[in-house]
DRENPA-114675 format. One record per residue (C-alpha): residue in three letters; x, y, z. Coordinates in steps of 0.2 Angstrom, whole numbers, padded with zeros to 4 digits, always signed. Example, Ala and Ser with C-alpha at 12.3 -4.5 7.8 and 13.67 -1.06 7.14 Angstrom:
// DRENPA-114675
ALA+0062-0022+0039 SER+0068-0005+0036 
END
This chain:
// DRENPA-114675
UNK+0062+0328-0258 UNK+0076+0320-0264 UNK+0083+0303-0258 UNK+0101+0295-0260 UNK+0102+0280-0254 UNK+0122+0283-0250 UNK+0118+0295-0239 UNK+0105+0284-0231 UNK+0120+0272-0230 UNK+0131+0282-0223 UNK+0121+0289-0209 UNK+0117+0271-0203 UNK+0135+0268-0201 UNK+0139+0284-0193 UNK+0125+0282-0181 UNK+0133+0264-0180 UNK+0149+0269-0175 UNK+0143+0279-0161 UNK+0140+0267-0149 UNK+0144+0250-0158 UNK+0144+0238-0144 UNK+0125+0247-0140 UNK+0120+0241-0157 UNK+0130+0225-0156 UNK+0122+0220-0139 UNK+0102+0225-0145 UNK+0105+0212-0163 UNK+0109+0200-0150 UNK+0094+0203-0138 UNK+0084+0200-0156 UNK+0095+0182-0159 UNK+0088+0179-0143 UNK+0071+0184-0144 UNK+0068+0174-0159 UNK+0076+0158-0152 UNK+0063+0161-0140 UNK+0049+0162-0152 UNK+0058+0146-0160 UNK+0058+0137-0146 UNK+0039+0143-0141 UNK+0032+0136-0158 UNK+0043+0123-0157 UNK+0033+0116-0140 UNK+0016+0121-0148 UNK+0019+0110-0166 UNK+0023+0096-0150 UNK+0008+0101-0143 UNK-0002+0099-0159 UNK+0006+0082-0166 UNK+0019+0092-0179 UNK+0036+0094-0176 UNK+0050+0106-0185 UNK+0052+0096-0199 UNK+0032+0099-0201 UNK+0026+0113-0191 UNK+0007+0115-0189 UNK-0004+0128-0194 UNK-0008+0133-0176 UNK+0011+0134-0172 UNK+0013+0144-0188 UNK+0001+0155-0184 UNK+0011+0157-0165 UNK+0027+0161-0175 UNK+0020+0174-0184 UNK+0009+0185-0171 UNK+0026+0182-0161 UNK+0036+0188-0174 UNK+0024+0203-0174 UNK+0031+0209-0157 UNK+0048+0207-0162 UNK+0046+0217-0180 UNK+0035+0231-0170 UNK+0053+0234-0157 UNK+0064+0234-0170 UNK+0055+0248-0179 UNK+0051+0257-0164 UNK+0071+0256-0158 UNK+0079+0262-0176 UNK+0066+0277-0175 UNK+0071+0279-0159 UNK+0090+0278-0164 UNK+0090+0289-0176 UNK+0082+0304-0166 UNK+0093+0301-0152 UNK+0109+0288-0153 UNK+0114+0293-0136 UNK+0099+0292-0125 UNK+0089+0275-0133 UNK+0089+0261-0122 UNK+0085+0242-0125 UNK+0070+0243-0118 UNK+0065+0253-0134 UNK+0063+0234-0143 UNK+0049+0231-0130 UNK+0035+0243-0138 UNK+0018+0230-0141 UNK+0005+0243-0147 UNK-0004+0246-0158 UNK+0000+0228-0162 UNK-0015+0222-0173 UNK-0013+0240-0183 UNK+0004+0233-0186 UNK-0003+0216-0190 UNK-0014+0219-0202 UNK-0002+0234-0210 UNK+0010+0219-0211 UNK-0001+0205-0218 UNK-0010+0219-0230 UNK+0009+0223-0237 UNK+0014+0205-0235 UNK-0002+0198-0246 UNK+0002+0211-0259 UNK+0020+0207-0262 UNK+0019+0190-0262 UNK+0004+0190-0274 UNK+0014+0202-0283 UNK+0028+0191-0287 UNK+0018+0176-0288 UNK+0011+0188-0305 UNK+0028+0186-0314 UNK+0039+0197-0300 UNK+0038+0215-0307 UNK+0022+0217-0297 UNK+0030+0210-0282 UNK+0044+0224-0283 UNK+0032+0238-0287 UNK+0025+0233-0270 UNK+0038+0230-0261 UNK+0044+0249-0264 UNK+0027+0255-0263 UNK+0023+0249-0244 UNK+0041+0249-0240 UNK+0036+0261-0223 UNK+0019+0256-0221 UNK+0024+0247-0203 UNK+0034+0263-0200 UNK+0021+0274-0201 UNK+0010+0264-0189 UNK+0023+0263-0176 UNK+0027+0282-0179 UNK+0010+0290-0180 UNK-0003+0276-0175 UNK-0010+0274-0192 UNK-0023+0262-0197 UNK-0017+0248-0209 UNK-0025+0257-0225 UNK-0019+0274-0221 UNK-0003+0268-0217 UNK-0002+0261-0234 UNK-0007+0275-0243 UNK+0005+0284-0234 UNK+0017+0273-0240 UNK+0014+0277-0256 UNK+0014+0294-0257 UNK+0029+0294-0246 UNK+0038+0286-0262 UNK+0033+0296-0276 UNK+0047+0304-0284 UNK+0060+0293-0277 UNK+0054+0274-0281 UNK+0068+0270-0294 UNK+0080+0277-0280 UNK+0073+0268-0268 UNK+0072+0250-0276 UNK+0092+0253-0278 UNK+0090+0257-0259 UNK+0083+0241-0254 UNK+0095+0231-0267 UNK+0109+0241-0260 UNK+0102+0236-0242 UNK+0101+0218-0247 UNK+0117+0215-0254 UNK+0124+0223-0237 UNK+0115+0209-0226 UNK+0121+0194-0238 UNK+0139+0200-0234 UNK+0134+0202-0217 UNK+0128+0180-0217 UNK+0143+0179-0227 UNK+0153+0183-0214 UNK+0149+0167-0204 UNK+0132+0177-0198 UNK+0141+0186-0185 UNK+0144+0201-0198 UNK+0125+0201-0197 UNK+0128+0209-0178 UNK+0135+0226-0189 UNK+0125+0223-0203 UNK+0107+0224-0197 UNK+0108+0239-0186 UNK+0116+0250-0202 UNK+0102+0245-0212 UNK+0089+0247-0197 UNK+0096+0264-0195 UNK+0097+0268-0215 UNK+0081+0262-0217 UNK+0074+0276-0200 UNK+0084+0290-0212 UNK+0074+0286-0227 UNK+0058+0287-0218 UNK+0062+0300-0210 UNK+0068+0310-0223 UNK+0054+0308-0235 UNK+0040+0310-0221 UNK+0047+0328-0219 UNK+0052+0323-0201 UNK+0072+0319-0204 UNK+0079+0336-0211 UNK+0087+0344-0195 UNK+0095+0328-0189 UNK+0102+0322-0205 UNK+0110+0341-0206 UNK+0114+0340-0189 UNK+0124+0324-0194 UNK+0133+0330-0209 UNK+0138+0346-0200 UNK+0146+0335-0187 UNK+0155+0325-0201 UNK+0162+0339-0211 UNK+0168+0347-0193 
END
């Protein structure tokens, strides 16, 4: 199936644009949460004789499983948004399970990329874009971390080029958002989120009707 990342793009910011203040109001309940986590390792690098200008291992280790939960309700809340706009809530960014399928999917992905670019980049991208829905695929259908990355990749056969241009386009989308003092981040994040849902939606064979569903709405 074919992929264009403008319409991935567009559906975010037409989902967005739907309920703004929704979307507005769950970035900051993220902000939050990971001033939370911040302030959480902050006490524990205390605890174990570092401080934030030299975190400890432990408290690195407490940022990241923390970081975990956070990652886990964003991906479960832009699923959940782009099946339904109107009826997700913020408790949708509360969803911890399966967390250590998602922890391993997302130190497996994590250890390939950053291997990758430590092997002169190009290998790095490649794996970027190959596991690029591994962690979607765990929250959406309770895969184990190897399936979930072989799923990954078979999801993005046929449309990796079009899909590293995705992920460049989506970059380039959240430097203007920190560009615009951070607060443009507030807009930003949820249209990529919601892009992001599309894609993997789209490509798992699981998007179709609601993307019509979308467009028919739009040229009404």
């Amino acid at each position: 199936m074919n992929f264009s990342p403008g319409d991935a793009i567009k559906f975010g910011w037409e989902t967005f644009k739907q309920r703004p203040w929704f979307f507005i109001g769950a970035m900051i309940i993220l902000a939050m949460a990971n001033i939370a986590v911040g302030i959480i390792t902050g006490a524990v690098d205390s605890a174990a004789g570092g401080s934030f200008e030299e975190p400890t291992l432990l408290g690195n280790l407490v940022s990241y499983l923390l970081g975990v939960l956070i990652s886990m309700g964003l991906t479960a809340f832009f699923l959940a948004a782009h099946d339904n706009p109107r009826g997700v809530d913020f408790a949708t960014l509360w969803h911890p399970s399966p967390y250590w399928k998602f922890f391993g999917t997302s130190v497996l992905a994590s250890l390939a990329v950053g291997i990758g670019f430590l092997l002169l980049i190009v290998p790095g991208l490649i794996a970027m874009v190959l596991f690029m829905f591994s962690t979607f695929l765990v929250i959406d259908r309770g895969l184990g971390p190897i399936e979930a990355l072989k799923g990954s990749i078979e999801m993005t056969q046929g449309n990796r080029w079009t899909l590293f241009g995705f992920i460049l386009l989506c970059m380039l989308i959240i430097f203007v958002g920190v560009l615009a003092l951070g607060v443009g981040l507030l807009v930003a994040v949820p249209i990529v989120g919601l892009a992001f849902a599309y894609a993997y939606r789209l490509l798992s064979g699981g998007g179709s009707p609601q993307i019509q569903s979308m467009d028919s709405g739009l040229q009404a």
